[in-house]
N, C-alpha and C positions, 0 to 999 in steps of 0.2 A: 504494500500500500504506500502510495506518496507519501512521504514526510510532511507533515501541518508547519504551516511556519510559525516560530516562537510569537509568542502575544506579548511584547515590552507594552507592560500598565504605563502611561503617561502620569506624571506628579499633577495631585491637584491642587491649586492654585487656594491659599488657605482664606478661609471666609472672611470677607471683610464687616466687621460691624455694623449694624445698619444703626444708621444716624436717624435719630426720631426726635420732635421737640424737645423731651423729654432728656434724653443726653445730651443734647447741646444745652441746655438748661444747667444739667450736671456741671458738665466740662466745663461752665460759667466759674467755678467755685475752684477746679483746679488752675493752677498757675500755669503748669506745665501745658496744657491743654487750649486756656483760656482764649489764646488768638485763632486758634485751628476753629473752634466753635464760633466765637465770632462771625467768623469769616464763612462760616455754612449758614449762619442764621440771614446774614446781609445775602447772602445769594437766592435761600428760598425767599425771602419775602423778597424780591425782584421780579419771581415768578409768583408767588403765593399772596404776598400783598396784603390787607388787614386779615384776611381768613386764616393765613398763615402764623401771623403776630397772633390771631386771638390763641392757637394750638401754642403757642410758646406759653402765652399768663397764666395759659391752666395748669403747663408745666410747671411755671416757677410757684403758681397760686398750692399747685400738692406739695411743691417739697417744703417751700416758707410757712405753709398751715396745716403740717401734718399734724394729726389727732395725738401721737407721740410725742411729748417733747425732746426727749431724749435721741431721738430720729432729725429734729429739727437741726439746722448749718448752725455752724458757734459763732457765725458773724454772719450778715445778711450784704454786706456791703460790697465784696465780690456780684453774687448776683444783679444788685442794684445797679451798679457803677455799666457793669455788661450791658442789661439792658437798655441806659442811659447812654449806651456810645451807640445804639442804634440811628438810625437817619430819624429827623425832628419831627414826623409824621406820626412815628412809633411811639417816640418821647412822650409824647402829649399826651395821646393811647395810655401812656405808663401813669400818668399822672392823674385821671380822671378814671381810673380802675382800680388800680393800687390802694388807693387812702383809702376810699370807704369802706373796703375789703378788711383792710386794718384796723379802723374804729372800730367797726364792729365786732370785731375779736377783742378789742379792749376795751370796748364798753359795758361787756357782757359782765350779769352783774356776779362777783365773788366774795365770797368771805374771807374776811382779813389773815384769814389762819391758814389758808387755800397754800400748796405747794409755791414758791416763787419760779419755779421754775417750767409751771404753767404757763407763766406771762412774760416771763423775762426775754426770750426770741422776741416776740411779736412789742414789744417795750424796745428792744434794742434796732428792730426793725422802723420801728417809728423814731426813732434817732437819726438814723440813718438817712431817711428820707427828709427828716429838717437841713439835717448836714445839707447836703446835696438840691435843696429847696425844692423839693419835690410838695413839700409841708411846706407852708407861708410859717417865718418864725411867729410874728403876733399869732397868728390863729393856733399854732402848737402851745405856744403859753397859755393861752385863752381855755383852749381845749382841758393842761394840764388842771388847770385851777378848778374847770367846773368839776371835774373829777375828783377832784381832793374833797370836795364837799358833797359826796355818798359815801356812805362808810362800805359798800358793797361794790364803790369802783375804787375807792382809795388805795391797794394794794396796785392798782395799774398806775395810777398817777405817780406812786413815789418809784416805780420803777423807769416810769417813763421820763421822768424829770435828772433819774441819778445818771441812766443812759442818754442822758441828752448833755447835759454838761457835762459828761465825761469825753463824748465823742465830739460836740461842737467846738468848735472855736471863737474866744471872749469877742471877737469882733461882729458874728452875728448877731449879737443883741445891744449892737452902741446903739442903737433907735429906739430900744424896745424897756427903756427904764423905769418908763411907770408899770407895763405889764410886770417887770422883773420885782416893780417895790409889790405890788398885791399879790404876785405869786410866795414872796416871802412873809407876808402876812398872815395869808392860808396854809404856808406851810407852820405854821410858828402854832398855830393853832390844831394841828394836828393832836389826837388824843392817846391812840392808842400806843402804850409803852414799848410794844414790839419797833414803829416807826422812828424812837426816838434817834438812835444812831445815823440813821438814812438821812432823819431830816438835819443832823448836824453836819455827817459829808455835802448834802445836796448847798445848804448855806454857806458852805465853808469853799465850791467850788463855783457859787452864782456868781457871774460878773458883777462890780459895784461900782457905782455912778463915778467915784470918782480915782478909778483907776483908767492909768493912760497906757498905751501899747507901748512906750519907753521905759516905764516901770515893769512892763511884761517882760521884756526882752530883755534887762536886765539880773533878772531872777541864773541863780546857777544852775549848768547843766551839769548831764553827768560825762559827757563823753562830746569833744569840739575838735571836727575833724578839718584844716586848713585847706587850702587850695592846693597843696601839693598833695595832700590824701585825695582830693577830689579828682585829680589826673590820673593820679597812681589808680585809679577803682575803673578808670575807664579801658572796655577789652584792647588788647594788644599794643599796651604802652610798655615797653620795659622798665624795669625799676631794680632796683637795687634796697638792702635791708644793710645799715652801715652801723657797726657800735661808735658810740663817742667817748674817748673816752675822760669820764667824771671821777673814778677813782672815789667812788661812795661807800666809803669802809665804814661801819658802827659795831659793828654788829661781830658776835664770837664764835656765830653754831650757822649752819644754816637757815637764812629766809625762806619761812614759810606763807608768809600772806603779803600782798601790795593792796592799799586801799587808795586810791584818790580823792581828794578832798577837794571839790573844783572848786570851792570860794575862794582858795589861796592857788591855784591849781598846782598842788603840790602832793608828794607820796610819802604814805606812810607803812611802813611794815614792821612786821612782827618775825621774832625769829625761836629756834630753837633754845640760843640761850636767856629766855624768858624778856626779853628787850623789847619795848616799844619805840621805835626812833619816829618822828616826824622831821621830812628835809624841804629841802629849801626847793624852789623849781629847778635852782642852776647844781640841786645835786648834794649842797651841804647840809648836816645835820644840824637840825635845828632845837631839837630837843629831844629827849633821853630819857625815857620811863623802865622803872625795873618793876616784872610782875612779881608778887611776893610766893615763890614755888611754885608758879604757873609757867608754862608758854602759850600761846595763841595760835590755836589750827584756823581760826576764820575769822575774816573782821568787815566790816562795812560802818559807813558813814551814813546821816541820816544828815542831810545836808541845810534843811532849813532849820531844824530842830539843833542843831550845833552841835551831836553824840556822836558817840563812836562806839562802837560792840566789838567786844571779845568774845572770841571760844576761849573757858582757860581748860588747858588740860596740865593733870598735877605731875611737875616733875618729878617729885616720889613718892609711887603709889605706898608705901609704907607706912605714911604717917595718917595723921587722925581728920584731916582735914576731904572736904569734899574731892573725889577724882574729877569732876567737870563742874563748871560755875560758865558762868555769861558775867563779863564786867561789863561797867556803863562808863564814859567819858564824856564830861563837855569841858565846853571853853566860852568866856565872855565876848559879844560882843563880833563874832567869828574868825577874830585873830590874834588871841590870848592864847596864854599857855592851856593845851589838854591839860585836863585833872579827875582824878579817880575818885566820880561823886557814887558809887553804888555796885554792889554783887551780891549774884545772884545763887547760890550754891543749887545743885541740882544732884544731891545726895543718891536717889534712886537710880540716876545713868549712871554708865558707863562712863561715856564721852556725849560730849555736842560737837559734831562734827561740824558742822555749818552754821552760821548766822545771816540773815540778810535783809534787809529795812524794806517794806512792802507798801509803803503810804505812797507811791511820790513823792517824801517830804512833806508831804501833808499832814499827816499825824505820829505817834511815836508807835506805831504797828512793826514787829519785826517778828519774822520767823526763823524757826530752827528746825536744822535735823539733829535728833539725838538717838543715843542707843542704848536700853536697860539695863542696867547691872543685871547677872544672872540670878542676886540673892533678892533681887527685890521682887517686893508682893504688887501681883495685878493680876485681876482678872482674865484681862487680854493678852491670847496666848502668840501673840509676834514680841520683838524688843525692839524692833525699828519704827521709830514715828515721826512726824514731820510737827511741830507745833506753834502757833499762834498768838505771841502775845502783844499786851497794850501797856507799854511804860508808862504811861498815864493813868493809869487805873488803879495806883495804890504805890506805894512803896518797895522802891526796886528788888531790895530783899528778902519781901514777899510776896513779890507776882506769882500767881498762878493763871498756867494756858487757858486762852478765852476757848480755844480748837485741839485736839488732840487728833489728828489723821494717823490709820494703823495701813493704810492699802501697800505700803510698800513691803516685800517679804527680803530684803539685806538693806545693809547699812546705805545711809543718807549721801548721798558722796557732794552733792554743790543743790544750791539754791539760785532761782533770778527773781527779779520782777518784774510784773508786765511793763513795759514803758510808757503805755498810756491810762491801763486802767486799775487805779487803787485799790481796788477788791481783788485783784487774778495776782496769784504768781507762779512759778514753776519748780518744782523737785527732780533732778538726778538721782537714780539708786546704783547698785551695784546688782540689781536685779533685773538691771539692762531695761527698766522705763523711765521716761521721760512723765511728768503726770502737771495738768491745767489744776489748778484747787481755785475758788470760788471761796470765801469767806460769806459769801451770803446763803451756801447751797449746803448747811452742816457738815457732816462726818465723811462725806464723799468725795471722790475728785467728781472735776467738771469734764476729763479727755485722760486717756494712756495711751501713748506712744510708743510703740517698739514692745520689745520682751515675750516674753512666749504667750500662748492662747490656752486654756484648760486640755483643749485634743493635742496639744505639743508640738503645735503651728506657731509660727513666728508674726505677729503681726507686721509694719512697715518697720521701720527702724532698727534702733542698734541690737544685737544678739551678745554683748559681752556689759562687763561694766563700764557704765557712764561715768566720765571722771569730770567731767566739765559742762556746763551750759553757757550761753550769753545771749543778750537781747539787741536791738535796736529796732526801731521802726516799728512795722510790722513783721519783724525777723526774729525767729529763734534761732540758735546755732547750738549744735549738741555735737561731744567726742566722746570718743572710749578705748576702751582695750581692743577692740574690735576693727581700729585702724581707719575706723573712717570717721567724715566730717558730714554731718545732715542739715543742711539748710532748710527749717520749716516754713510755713505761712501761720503765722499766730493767729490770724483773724479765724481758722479752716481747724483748730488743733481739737473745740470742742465737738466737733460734729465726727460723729461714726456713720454716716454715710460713706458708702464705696470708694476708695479712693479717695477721700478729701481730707484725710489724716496723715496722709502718707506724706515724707520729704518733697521739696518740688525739687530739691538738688544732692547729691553724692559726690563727694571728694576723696578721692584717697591724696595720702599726705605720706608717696613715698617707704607704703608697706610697713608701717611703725605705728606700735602702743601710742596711743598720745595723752597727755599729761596735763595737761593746763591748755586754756584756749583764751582769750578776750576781743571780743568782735569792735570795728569801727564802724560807724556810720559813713555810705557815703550816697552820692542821689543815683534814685532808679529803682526800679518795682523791685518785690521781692523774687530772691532767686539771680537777680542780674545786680544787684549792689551791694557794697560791705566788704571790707576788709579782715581777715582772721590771722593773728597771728598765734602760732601754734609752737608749744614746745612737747618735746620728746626726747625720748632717749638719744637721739641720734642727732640733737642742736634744738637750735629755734628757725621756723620758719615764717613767712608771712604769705596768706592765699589768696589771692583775690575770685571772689565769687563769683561775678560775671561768666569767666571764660574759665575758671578752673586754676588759674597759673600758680604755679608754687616756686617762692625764690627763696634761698635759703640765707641767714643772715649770715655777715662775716663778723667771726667773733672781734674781741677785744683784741688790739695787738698785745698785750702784755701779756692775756692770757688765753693763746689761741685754741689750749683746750680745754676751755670751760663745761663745767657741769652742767646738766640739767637745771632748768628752770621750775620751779615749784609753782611761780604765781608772775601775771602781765600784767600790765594795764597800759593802756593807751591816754596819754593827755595831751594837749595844742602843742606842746613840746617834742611830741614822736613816742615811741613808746618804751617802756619799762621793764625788767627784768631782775628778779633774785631767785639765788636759789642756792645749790650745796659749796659754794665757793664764795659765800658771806657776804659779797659786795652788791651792791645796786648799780645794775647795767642800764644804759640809757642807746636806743637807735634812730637811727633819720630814716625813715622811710619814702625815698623818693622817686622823680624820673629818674631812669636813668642819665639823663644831660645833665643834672644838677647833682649828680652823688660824690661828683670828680673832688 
């Protein structure tokens, strides 16, 4: 019989996803995505036209109003911003649909006691749309006020008013001074004891008739990135990472923490042999604290409030004294001598790994990570917790945690704060997640990032320990053992929706453990702006975000092989370095035309 000829199976061509309202809605809220979706949206509605648009609002109308909160985006302003870059047709469309959709979700009437987190999306959602004037500012204030006075829409009013001054900017309401004096009137008059907190942030953050945008703009920052960081952030400029050398000896043991203190814009660290140094900008030591058989694993400044926080940890555990304490520091006037007004012993830890000031400067809020002594008595059976407190609330050495968070299962390894919003900040563990917490939402976080899943699945992010976080913008920045660098979207971190938790960028940084990270500020969406510079076993590096680039610094000439870095910081002066070789390093980070 003839021989049949072989049958070669042709590859088939692998399915391409089909684009529906509904994911291009989605892909609104990813960064990575965001233009690709766009860019489908403007082309159907070229053919599709309002029928097309209406199929989009219903999309974005289920994912913004899902019956879930917890299903609900952790920021609305993605989506928003999206559909707002639509052609002005659509715009308008956005604006005579949207609001009333929204009131009526927050007009619906609730009991004061009702979860917050029922209302708080559709609260931050109507923020959002004032920002962006999609809300007339009077008629939002207007709105807020009539609300405050039902006791069954009141819970929406003080979240609509805390998310509004948080997310807008003082210059929206230079017009709006008498709405602003009777909005504070009706707040003032608010009854229920739960509200009282809210309505002292909400006063404490209104615009006041006689503040001027010179007075704004003068307030300290935390992090001031000059016109040579701003070139240096832009893709394919080369740059150089250059020591200078200052020759900033105090210190006897290794530097473990750098703090910046931008009213003086100067640094401060802590080291192994129990030293507090504060220096000058140009690097000289300015003054000299000794901890009394402590050193300091963590420190942060709390910059309007004029304090300083210590981790102490006891340099001989032998004796009768606490193993961990939190010390307090101020100074008069913001350029006096630091002085040791209060501590805090903390008997039942182990250690407090972390410390980190969580107000904006707006209040004296600061959290910790700590970890339980194994002898001490508690119900709850982890020893790692993240906690909560208010230096304000009584006598430093007897605060007890307003919050006690147990969600993490290893030690606490770094703390951030959100950069815009007072209430959010962020925890690293060593259990490889990244975690959002919410001071308003109790015992819970608000987002986990990264770390394993119950079935032994990884969610997005890092799979070892996290040793480092840092903030700017709308940017997180997270490192670990795991070798890599995650650029989040903070607005996207509280929502478990598909993909919208997940990093919008990966770095590797050279195949190495990384150690310490501190991020720059520079202009540009997230995922395409900022500066990291990074230390590891193998140097210090600086990365720029945009395109990925990694340039490695050239050490000190005195001492070309320096140790590892323990702690960074970036000031208007270039950036900072200490670490197992005692001295404080200072570098220019520049073009490369001006390194010479």
């Amino acid at each position: 019989a003839p021989r049949q000829p072989e049958v070669i199976p042709q590859p088939v061509a692998p399915r391409q996803p089909e684009v529906t309202p509904a994911t291009i809605v989605e892909d609104f809220g990813k960064a990575a995505s965001r233009e690709m979706a766009l860019n489908n949206a403007r082309m159907r509605l070229q053919q599709g036209g309002e029928e097309y648009w209406g199929e989009l609002f219903l999309a974005l109308q289920n994912l913004l109003f899902r019956p879930e909160p917890e299903l609900r985006p952790g920021s609305s302003e993605p989506y928003v911003e999206a559909m707002l870059s639509l052609p002005e047709p659509f715009v308008e469309l956005l604006r005579k649909r949207l609001t009333p959709v929204l009131l009526k979700k927050l007009t619906a009437k609730r009991p004061p006691t009702v979860p917050r987190s029922e209302v708080q999306s559709f609260a931050e959602l109507f923020a959002v749309l004032v920002k962006h004037r999609v809300v007339a500012v009077h008629g939002a204030l207007t709105t807020m006020q009539m609300l405050l006075k039902k006791p069954d829409n009141r819970l929406a009013a003080i979240l609509m008013a805390t998310n509004t001054v948080r997310v807008c900017e003082g210059s929206l309401f230079v017009n709006e001074q008498a709405a602003l004096d009777s909005l504070r009137n009706d707040l003032m008059q608010v009854p229920e004891p739960a509200f009282k907190q809210d309505v002292l942030d909400i006063m404490r953050q209104l615009p006041l008739a006689h503040q001027s945008q010179p007075q704004q703009q003068h307030l300290p920052v935390e992090r001031v990135c000059g016109p040579n960081l701003e070139s240096v952030g832009r893709p394919g400029v080369p740059f150089q990472v250059q020591a200078i050398e200052v020759q900033a000896r105090e210190h006897a043991g290794s530097i473990f923490t750098l703090t910046h203190d931008p009213a003086n814009d100067a640094i401060i660290t802590t080291g192994r042999d129990g030293k507090m140094v504060a220096w000058t900008p140009d690097g000289s030591a300015k003054q000299t604290l000794q901890l009394d058989n402590y050193y300091a694993c963590s420190a942060d400044v709390n910059i309007r409030q004029q304090s300083l926080l210590l981790c102490g940890v006891a340099r001989d555990s032998n004796t009768s004294q606490p193993s961990a304490c939190i010390f307090l520091f101020k100074r008069a006037n913001g350029a006096g001598p630091w002085a040791r007004v209060g501590i805090l012993p903390r008997p039942e830890m182990k250690i407090v790994t972390a410390v980190r000031c969580i107000g904006n400067g707006s209040s004296n809020t600061f959290a910790t990570g700590e970890q339980r002594a194994s002898n001490a008595s508690t119900a709850h059976q982890r020893k790692d917790c993240v906690c909560v407190y208010d230096a304000s609330s009584g006598p430093f050495e007897s605060l007890q945690a307003q919050t006690v968070y147990w969600e993490h299962s290893d030690i606490i390894t770094c703390l951030a704060a959100h950069p815009h919003d007072s209430e959010l900040f962020f925890s690293g563990s060593k259990d490889s997640t990244v975690k959002l917490w919410d001071k308003r939402m109790g015992n819970s976080s608000a987002g986990t990032m990264g770390g394993s899943m119950p079935d032994g699945s990884f969610r997005p992010g890092h799979t070892q320990m996290i040793t480092c976080i840092d903030t700017f913008d709308h940017t997180l920045v997270s490192a670990g053992l795991d070798e890599k660098l995650l650029v989040w979207d903070i607005r996207m971190m509280a929502s478990p929706t598909a993909g919208a938790c997940a990093p919008v960028k990966q770095i590797e940084v050279g195949q190495q453990a990384i150690l310490k990270i501190a991020a720059a500020s520079t202009a540009g969406p997230v995922g395409s702006a900022g500066l990291v510079a990074v230390s590891s076993v193998r140097g210090l590096f600086v990365v720029r975000i945009c395109d990925g680039e990694v340039v490695r610094a050239s050490p000190p000439t005195s001492r070309p092989q320096a140790q590892p870095y323990h702690d960074l910081k970036w000031t208007s002066l270039g950036l900072w370095a200490g670490g197992e070789d005692k001295v404080l390093d200072r570098f220019n980070v520049r073009p490369a035309v001006y390194a010479q």
